[in-house]
Legacy VTK file of the C-alpha trace (Angstrom):
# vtk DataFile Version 3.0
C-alpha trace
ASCII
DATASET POLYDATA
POINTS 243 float
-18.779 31.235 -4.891
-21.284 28.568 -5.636
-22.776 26.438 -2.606
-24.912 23.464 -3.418
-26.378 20.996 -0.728
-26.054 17.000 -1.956
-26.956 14.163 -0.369
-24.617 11.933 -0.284
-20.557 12.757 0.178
-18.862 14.728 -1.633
-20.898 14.905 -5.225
-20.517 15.962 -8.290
-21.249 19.472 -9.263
-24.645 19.982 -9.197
-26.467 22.209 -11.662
-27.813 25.429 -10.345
-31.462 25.542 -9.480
-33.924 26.465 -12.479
-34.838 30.225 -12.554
-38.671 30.650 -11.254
-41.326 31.927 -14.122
-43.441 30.909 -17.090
-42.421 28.851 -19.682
-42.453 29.373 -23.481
-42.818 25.946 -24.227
-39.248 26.047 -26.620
-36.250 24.250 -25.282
-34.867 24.605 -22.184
-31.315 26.391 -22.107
-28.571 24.466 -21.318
-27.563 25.426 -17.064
-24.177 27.849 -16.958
-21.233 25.517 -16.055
-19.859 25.928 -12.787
-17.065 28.310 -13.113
-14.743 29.356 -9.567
-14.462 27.549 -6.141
-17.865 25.656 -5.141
-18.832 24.428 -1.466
-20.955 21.267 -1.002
-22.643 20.878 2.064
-24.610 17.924 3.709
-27.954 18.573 4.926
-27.294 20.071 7.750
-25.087 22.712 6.525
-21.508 20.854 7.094
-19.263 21.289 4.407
-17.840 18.169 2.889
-16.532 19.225 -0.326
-15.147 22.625 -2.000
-13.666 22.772 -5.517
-12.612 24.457 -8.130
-14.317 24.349 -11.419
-13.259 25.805 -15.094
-15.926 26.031 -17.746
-17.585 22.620 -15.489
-14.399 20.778 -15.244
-12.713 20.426 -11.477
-9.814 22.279 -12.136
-6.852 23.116 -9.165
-6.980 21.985 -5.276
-10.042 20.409 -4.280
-10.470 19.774 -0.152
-12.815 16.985 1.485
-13.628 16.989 4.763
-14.957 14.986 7.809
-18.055 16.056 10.126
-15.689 17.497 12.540
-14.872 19.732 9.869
-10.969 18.370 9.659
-9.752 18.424 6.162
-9.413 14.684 4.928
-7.830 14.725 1.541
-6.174 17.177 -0.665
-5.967 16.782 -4.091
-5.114 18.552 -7.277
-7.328 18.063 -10.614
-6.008 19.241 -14.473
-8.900 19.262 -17.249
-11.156 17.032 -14.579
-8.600 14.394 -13.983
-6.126 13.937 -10.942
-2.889 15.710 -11.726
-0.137 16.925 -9.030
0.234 16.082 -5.706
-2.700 14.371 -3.178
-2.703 14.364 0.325
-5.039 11.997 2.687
-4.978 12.988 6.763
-6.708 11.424 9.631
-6.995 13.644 12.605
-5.404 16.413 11.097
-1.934 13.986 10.834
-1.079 13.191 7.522
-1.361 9.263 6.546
-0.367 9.311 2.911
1.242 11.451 0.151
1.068 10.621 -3.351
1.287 11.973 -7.261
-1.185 11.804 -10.074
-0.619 12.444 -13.769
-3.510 12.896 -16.114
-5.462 10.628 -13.903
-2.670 7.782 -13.162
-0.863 7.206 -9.902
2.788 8.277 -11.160
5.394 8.951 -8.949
6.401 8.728 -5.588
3.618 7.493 -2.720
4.909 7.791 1.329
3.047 6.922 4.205
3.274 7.898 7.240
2.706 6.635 11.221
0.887 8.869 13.323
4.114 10.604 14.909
4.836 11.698 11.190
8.118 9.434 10.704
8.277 7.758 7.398
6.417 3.993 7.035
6.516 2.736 3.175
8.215 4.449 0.512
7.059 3.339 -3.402
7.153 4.512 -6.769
4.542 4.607 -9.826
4.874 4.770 -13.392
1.747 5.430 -15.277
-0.472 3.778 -12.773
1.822 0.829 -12.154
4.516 0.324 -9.135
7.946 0.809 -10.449
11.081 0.861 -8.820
12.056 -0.499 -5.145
9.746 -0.113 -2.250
11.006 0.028 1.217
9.078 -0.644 3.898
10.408 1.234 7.448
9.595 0.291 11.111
8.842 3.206 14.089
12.103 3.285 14.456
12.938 4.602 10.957
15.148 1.650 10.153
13.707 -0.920 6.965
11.593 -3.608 7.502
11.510 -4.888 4.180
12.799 -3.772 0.600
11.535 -4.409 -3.198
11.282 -3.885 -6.298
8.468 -3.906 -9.112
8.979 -3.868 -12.980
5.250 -2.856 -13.869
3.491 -3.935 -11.566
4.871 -7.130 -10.969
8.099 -8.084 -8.611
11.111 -8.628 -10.339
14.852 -8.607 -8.739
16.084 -9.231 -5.283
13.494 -8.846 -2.228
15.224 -8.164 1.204
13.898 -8.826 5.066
15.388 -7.650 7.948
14.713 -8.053 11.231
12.933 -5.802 13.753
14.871 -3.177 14.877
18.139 -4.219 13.543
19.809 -3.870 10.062
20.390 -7.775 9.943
19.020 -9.213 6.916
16.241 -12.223 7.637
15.732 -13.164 4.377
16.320 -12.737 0.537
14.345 -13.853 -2.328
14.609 -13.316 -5.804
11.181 -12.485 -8.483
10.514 -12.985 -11.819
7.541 -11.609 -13.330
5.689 -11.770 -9.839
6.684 -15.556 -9.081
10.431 -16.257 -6.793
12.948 -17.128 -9.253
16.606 -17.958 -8.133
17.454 -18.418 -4.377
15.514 -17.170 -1.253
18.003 -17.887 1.962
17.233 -17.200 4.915
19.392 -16.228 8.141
19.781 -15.847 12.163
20.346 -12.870 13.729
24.093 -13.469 14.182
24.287 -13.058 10.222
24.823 -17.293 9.651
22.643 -18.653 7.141
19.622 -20.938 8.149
17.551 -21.979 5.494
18.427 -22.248 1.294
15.897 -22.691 -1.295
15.514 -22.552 -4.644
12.821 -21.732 -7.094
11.871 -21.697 -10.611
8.779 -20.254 -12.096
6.953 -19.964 -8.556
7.793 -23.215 -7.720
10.186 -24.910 -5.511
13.252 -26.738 -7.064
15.112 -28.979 -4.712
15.222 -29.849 -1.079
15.582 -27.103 1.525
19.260 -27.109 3.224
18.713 -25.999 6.877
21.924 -25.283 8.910
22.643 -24.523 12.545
23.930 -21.110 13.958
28.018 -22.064 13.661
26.761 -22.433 9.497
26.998 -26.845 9.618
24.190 -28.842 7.381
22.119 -30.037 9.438
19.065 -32.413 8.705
15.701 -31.063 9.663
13.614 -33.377 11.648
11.082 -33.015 8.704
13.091 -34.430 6.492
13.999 -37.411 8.174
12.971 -40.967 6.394
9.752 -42.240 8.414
11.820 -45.248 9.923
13.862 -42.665 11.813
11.158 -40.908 13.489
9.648 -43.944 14.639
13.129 -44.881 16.006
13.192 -41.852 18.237
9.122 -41.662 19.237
9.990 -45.257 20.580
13.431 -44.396 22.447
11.384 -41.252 23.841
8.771 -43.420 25.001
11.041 -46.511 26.431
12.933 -43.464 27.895
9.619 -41.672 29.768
8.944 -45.235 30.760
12.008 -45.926 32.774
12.347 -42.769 34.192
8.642 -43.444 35.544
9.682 -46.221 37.195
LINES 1 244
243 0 1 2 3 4 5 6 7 8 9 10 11 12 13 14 15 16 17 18 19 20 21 22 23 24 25 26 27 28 29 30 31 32 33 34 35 36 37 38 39 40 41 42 43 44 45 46 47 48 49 50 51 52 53 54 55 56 57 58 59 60 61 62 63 64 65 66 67 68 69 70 71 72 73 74 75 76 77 78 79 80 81 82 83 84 85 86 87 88 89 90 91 92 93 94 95 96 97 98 99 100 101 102 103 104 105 106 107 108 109 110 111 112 113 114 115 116 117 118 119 120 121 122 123 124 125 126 127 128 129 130 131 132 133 134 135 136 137 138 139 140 141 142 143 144 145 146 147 148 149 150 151 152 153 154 155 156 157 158 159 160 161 162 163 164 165 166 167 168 169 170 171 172 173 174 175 176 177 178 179 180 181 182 183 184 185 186 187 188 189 190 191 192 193 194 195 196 197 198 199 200 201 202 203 204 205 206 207 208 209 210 211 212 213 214 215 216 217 218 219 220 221 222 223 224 225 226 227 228 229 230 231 232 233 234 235 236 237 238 239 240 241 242
C-alpha cells in the first residue's frame, strides 16, 4: 500500500520520492507506476483519497472523504476513466446515485432526500439525458415529469400539483423550445388556461376559463376603454359610499 501526502484534495498519484545517493550523471530512470490501493492524506495525516491503481492508471473503487473522515463519493474507474456505478453522500446519507461508461454519464441517475425516499429519477445516454425524468415530492408522489431526446426536451411535459396526482399543467417540446399546446388546470381537474406555441414562441391569444370550464375574458385582455370604464365606476362607487 502506497501513502502519499498532497496538498490540495484529493490529487493525482504522486510519484514516489527519489531514492537517496550519488548520481552518475546518465538519465534518470523513469519512477515505478503506482500499482495496488494508494492512500492520500492532507497534511495533517487525514485521509482524503484512496485508490486503486494498475500499471499508473486508477483502476476499480476509488473512496473520497471529508475531514470528519465520512466517505463522500464512491466511484468506479476502468483504464483511468469513470466506468460503473458512483455514489455521492453527505453525512453518511446518500444524495445521489449515478452510472458512468468509459468516462460518460450513461444510465440511470436518482437522488435522494435526506430520509432516503426517492427525489428525481433521469436517464443518460452517452453523456446526454435521454428518456423521461420524473421529478417526486417527500411524499413519494411526482412533482413533475419529462422527457429528453439528447439532451434537449422533446414530447409532452407534465405538472402536478403538490401532494396530489392532479395534473397542473402540460406542455409540449420540440428540440428544447414548447411546440403544440401547454394547458393548464385547477385542482378540480377543469381547464384554466390554453396556449399555443410554435418554435418557442407563442401563437395566438391565451383562452382563460373559470372553474365550471366557461370562456371567460381575462381582465388583461380587456380593450383599454373597458378598464377605464370600470377604474371610473370603482371610483364614482368609493365616492358615494364615502359620503
Amino acid at each position: 500500500m502506497d501513502e502519499n501526502k498532497p496538498k490540495d484534495g484529493p490529487a493525482k498519484p504522486a510519484a514516489p520520492a527519489e531514492p537517496a545517493g550519488e548520481t552518475t550523471g546518465e538519465a534518470e530512470s523513469a519512477p515505478a507506476p503506482l500499482n495496488g490501493e494508494t492512500v492520500f492524506r492532507d497534511e495533517q495525516g487525514k485521509i482524503l483519497q484512496k485508490a486503486n491503481f494498475k500499471d499508473g492508471v486508477l483502476e476499480g473503487e476509488s473512496l473520497y472523504y471529508d475531514e470528519q473522515g465520512e466517505v463522500t463519493e464512491k466511484a468506479r474507474f476502468k483504464n483511468g476513466k469513470l466506468d460503473g456505478e458512483t455514489a455521492v453522500f453527505h453525512k453518511g446519507a446518500l444524495q445521489l446515485r449515478l452510472r458512468f461508461k468509459n468516462g460518460r454519464q450513461h444510465g440511470e441517475q436518482l437522488t435522494y432526500y435526506p430520509d432516503g425516499a426517492v427525489a428525481s429519477r433521469q436517464n443518460y445516454l452517452d453523456g446526454k439525458l435521454n428518456g423521461e425524468t420524473v421529478f417526486h415530492g417527500p411524499d413519494g408522489k411526482p412533482v413533475k415529469k419529462t422527457t429528453y431526446v439528447a439532451g434537449q426536451l422533446n414530447g409532452e411535459a407534465v405538472e402536478y400539483y403538490p401532494g396530489d396526482k392532479q395534473i397542473l399543467e402540460t406542455s409540449h417540446y420540440l428540440k428544447d423550445k414548447l411546440h403544440g399546446p401547454s394547458l393548464k388546470y385547477f385542482q378540480n381537474g377543469k381547464l384554466m388556461e390554453k396556449r399555443s406555441y410554435k418554435n418557442g414562441k407563442q401563437t395566438g391569444k391565451t383562452i382563460f376559463y373559470d372553474r365550471d370550464g366557461n370562456e371567460v375574458t381575462h381582465p388583461d385582455q380587456e380593450p383599454e376603454e373597458k378598464k377605464k370604464s370600470k377604474i371610473r365606476k370603482l371610483v364614482d362607487w368609493m365616492v358615494d359610499d364615502g359620503k
